[in-house]
C-alpha positions as a Python dict, from the first residue, in 0.01 Angstrom:
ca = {
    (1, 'X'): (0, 0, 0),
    (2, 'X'): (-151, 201, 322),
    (3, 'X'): (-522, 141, 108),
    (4, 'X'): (-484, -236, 83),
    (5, 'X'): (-330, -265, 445),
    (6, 'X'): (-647, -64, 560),
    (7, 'X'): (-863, -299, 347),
    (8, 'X'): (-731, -613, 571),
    (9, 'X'): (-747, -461, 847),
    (10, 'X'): (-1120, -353, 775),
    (11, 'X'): (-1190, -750, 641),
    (12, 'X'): (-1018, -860, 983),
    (13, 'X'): (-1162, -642, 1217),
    (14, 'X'): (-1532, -852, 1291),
    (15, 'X'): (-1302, -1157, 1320),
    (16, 'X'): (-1118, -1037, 1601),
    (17, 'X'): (-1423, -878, 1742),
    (18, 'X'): (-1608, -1197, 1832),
    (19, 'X'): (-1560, -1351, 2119),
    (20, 'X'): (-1372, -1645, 2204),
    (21, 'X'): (-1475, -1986, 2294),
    (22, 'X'): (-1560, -2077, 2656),
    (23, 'X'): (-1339, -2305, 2851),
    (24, 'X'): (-1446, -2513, 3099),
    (25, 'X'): (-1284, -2292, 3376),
    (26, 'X'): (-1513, -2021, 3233),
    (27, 'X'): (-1845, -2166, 3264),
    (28, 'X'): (-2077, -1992, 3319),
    (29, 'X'): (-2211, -1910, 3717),
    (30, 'X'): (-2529, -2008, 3675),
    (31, 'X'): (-2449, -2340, 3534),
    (32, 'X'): (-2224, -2627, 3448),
    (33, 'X'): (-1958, -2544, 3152),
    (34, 'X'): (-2144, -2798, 2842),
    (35, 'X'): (-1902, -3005, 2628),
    (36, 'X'): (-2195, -3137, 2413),
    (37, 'X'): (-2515, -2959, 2419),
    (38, 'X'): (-2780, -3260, 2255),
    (39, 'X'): (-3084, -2979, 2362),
    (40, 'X'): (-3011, -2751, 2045),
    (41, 'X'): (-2958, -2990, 1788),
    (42, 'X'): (-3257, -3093, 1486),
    (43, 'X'): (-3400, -3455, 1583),
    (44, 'X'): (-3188, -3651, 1298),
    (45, 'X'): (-2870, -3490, 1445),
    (46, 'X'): (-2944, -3591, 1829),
    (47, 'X'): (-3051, -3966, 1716),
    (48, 'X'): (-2710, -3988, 1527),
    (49, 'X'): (-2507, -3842, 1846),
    (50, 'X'): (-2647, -4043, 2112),
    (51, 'X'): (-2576, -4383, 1881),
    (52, 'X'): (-2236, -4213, 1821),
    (53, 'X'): (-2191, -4224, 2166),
    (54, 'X'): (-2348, -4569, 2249),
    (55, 'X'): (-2075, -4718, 2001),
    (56, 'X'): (-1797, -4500, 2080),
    (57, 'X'): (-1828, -4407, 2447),
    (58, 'X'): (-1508, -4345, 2499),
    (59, 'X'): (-1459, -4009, 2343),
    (60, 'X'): (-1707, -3872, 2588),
    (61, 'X'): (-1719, -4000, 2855),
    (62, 'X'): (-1631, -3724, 3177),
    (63, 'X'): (-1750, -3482, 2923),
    (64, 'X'): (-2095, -3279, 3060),
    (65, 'X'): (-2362, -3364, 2863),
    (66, 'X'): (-2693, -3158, 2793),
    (67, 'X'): (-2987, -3345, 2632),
    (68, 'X'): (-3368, -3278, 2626),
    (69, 'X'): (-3627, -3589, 2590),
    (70, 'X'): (-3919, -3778, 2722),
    (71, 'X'): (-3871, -3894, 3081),
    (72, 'X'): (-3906, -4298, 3138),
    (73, 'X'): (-3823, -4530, 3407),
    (74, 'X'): (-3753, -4917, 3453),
    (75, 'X'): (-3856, -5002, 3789),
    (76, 'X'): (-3617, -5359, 3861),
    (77, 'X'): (-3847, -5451, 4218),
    (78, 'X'): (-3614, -5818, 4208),
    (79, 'X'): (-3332, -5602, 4289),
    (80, 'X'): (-3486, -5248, 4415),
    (81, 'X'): (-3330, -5018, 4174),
    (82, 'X'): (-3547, -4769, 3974),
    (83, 'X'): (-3327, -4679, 3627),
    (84, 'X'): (-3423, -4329, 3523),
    (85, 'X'): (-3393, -4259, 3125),
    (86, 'X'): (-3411, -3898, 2887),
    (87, 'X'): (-3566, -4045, 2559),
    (88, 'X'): (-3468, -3913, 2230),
    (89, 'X'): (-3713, -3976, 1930),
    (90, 'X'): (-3555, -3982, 1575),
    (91, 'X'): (-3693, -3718, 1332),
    (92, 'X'): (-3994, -3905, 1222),
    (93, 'X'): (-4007, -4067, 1627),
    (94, 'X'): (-4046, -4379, 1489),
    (95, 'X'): (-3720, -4487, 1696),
    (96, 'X'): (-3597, -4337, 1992),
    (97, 'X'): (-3221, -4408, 2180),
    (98, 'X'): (-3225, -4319, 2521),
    (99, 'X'): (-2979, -4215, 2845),
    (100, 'X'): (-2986, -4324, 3187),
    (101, 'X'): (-2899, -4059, 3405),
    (102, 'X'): (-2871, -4076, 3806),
    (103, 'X'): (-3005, -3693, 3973),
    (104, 'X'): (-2717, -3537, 4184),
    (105, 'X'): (-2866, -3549, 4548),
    (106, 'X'): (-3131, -3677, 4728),
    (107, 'X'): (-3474, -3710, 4516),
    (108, 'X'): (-3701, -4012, 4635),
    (109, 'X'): (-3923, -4183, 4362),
    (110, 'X'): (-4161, -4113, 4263),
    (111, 'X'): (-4245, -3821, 4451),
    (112, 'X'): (-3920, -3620, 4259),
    (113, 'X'): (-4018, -3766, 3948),
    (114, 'X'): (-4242, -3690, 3627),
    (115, 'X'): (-4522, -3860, 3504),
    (116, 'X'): (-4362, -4089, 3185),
    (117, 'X'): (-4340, -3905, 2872),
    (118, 'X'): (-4279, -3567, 2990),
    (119, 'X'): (-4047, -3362, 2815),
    (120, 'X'): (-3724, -3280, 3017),
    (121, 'X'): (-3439, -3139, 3004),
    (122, 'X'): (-3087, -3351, 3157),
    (123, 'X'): (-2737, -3226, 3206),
    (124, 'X'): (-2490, -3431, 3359),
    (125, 'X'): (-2166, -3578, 3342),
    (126, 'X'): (-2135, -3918, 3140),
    (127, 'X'): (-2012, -4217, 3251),
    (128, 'X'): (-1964, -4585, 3199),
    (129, 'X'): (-2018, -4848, 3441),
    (130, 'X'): (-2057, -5253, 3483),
    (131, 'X'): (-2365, -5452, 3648),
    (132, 'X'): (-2356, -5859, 3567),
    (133, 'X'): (-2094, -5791, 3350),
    (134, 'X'): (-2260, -5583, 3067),
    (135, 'X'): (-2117, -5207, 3023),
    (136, 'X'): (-2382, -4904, 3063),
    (137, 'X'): (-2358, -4570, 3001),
    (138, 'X'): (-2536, -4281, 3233),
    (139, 'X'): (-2546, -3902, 3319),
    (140, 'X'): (-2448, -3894, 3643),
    (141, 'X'): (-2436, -3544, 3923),
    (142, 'X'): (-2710, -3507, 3662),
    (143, 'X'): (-2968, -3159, 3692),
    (144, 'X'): (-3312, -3259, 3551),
    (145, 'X'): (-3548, -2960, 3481),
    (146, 'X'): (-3935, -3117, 3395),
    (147, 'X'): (-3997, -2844, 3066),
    (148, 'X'): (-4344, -3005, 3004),
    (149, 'X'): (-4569, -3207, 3240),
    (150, 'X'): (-4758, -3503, 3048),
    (151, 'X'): (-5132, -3550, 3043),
    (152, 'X'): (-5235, -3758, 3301),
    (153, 'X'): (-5400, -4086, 3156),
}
């Protein structure tokens, strides 16, 4: 009996060695506490998760959201708003899907900005809102860290 209780206990013990998962009020201090991190996941996985979350937006939205991608822009000069993106290529980057995200503080364009098609990395907090009508998504209070400049043309 004392051998097999010993043997479970043995078995048990790396299990209640690891640590346990992070909460939000334990984030980390160096950065924001990540509900879905896009940045570590294969290219077929991130393409499926960002349409995931174009067609069901509601199960994320507050949530913090890290995702790396291609930096793009849509300058709208009738009405004066520059619409900052973080593309995400499928696997075979044939297709890509895309997130608007809005910088926390002040960063004028395009002086604070990459040339398009750098790689970047985005965190932010997502959230939904309404312009003529139509819903969008965006990161907003978002951190963007430029990982790789592009080539100039």
């Amino acid at each position: 009996m004392k051998r097999t209780a010993l043997f479970a206990l043995l078995l048990l013990l790396p299990l209640l060695l690891l640590p346990l998962p992070k909460t939000a009020a334990e984030a980390p201090a160096d950065g924001p506490f990540i509900d879905l991190d896009l940045s570590k996941m294969s290219g077929t996985i991130v393409y499926a998760q960002i349409l995931n979350l174009l067609y069901e937006p509601e199960a994320y939205l507050g949530k913090t959201i890290r995702m790396a991608g291609w930096y793009n822009y849509f300058n709208d000069e009738a009405n004066g708003v520059v619409y900052h993106a973080c593309i995400v290529p499928d696997a075979t980057a044939c297709c890509a899907q895309g997130i608007e995200f809005v910088r926390a503080g002040e960063h004028p364009w395009p002086a604070d900005y990459p040339a398009i098609g750098s790689d970047i990395l985005v965190t932010g907090r997502l959230e939904i809102y309404q312009d003529a009508g139509v819903s969008y998504l965006h990161l907003v209070d978002s951190d963007m860290q430029v990982l790789k400049e592009a080539e100039s043309e």
